[in-house]
N, C-alpha and C positions, 0 to 999 in steps of 0.2 A: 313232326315226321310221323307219330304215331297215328294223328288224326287222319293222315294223306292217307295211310295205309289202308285205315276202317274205311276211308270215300269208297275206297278203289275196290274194296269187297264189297262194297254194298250195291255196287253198280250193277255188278253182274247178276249178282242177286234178287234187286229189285227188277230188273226186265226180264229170269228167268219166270220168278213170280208173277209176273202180270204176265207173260203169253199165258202159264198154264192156266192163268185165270180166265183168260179171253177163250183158249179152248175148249173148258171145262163148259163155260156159259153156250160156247158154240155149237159145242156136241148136245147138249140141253136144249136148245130149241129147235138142233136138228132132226132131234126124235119122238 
């Protein structure tokens, strides 16, 4: 049950981190 818990934060987590990555790189070649 513990582990379902850590999946389930990590989820949100992981995709909050990749858009800002993708922004980050976006704004960088956009200027």
């Amino acid at each position: 049950m513990n582990e379902n818990k850590k999946e389930y934060s990590f989820s949100p987590l992981s995709i909050g981190l990749g858009i800002t990555a993708i922004v980050v790189v976006l704004f960088t070649l956009w200027d």
